[in-house]
N, C-alpha and C positions, 0 to 999 in steps of 0.2 A: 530413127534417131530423134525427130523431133517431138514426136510423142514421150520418148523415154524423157526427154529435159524438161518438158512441159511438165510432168507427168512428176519430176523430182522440183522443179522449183513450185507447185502446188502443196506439196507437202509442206514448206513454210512460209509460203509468202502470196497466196491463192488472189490472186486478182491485183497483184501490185507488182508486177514485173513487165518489164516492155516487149514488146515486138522486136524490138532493135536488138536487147539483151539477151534473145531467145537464136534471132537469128546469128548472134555472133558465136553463142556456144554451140550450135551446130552445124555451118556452115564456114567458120574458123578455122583452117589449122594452124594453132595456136604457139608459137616458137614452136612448131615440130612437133605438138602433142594433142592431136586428134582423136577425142573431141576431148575441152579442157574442162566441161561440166563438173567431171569428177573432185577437181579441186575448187570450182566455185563456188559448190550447193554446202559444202560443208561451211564454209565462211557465210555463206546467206543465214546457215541456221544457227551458226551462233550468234549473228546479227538478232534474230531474232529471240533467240534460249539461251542468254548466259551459260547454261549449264552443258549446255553442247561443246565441244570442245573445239580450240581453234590454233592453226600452226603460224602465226602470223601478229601481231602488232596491232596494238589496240587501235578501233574506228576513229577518224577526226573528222575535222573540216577543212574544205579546201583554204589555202589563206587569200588567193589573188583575187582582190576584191567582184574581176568578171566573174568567177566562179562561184560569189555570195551565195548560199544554202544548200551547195551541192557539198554530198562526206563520200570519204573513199575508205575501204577498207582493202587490205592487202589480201592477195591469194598468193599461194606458191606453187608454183611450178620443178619439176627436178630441174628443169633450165639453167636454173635461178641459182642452183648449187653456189659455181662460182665466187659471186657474187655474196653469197652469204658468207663463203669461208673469208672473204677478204674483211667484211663486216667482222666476222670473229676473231679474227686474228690481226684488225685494226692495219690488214694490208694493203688497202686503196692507195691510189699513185699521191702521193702528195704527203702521205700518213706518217705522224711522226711515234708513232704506237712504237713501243718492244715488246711490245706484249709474247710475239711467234718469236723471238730470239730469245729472251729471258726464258721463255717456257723449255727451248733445246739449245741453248746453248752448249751447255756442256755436249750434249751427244753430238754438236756440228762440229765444235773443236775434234772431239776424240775419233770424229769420222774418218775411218780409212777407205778407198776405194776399192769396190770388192763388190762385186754382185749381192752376196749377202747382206754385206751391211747394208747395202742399199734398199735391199729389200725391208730392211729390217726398223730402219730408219723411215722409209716409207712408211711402214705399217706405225709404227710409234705418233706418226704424226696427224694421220688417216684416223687411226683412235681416239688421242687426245681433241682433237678438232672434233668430230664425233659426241664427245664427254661435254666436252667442252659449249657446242651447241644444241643439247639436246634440252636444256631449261629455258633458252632463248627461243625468243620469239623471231621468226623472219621473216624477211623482204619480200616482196614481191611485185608484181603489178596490181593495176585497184579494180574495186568493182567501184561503181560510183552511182551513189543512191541519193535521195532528198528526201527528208524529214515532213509528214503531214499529220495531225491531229495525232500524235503519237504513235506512227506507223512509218516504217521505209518504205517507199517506191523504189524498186532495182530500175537502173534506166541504161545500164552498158559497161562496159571494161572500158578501160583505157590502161595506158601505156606512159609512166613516167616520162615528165620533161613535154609531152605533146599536148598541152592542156587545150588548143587550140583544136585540135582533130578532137578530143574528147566534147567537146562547148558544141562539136558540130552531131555529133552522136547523141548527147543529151539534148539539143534543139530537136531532132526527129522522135526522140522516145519519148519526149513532152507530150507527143501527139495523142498518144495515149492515156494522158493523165492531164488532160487542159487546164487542169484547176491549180499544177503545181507552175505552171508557167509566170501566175504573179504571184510566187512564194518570193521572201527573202527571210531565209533559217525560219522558216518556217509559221513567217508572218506578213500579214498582206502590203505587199510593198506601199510606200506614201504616194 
């Protein structure tokens, strides 16, 4: 296994990915999908070739000033479904969105209880969300890279909200790349 990941993150990023990065895609199992390379290598490569295609939300930078010149780019996982349909349908707890009501309204009103309809009603909704998400970009968790003479270093995943366990993964995958250690965005710290 490690050879096949080595062996796909060469193909775009040949000497700029960490130890740490390498053993998390193989030694991972990843919300339940072992091994999670398959969804990461394609977000490396179009980190790296625009023209590669990518299911996920454009690259940034981190904002919390500890995390100064590290970017994250999103992967997706089927995990992550959920989570996206709540994104689409602006159904997060709090969400003052009607977006998923105005869209079936009418077929909630005229709902009768009936296997079929149910069935039927599922499927109407399952589609449109479907339609619906198929031009958007989604969520995910990050890959989390830093910027050198115009090249990414990959240094690890991370996991929404845990910026702190990330800071401790990107401290170890430095080790790798000692020269990005007094980077800040990509310029030598004062």
């Amino acid at each position: 296994m490690r050879g096949l990941v080595v062996s796909e993150l060469n193909k775009f990023a040949q000497g700029r990915y960490s130890e740490t990065l390498v053993n998390q895609l193989v030694y991972l199992p990843y919300w339940g999908v072992n091994p999670p390379y398959q969804f990461i290598v394609p977000e490396i490569a179009h980190l790296e070739d625009k023209r590669c295609l990518t299911q996920t939300v454009k690259e940034e930078a981190f904002r919390r000033s500890e995390m100064r010149g590290l970017y994250k780019k999103h992967f997706y996982l089927p995990s992550f479904l959920a989570k996206n349909i709540q994104n689409c349908w602006g159904l997060a707890e709090g969400s003052k969105s009607t977006k998923f009501n105005d869209r079936f309204k009418r077929k909630l009103e005229a709902y009768s209880p009936s296997e079929e309809n149910a069935k039927k009603l599922s499927s109407d909704i399952v589609n449109a969300m479907f339609e619906e998400m198929k031009n958007k970009k989604k969520t995910g968790e990050y890959i989390i890279f830093q910027k050198h003479d115009n090249k990414n270093y990959y240094l690890c995943i991370g996991i929404h909200g845990e910026d702190d366990e990330i800071l401790g993964c990107v401290k170890q995958a430095r080790r790798d790349f000692l020269f990005l250690e007094n980077l800040d965005n990509g310029r030598q710290k004062v």
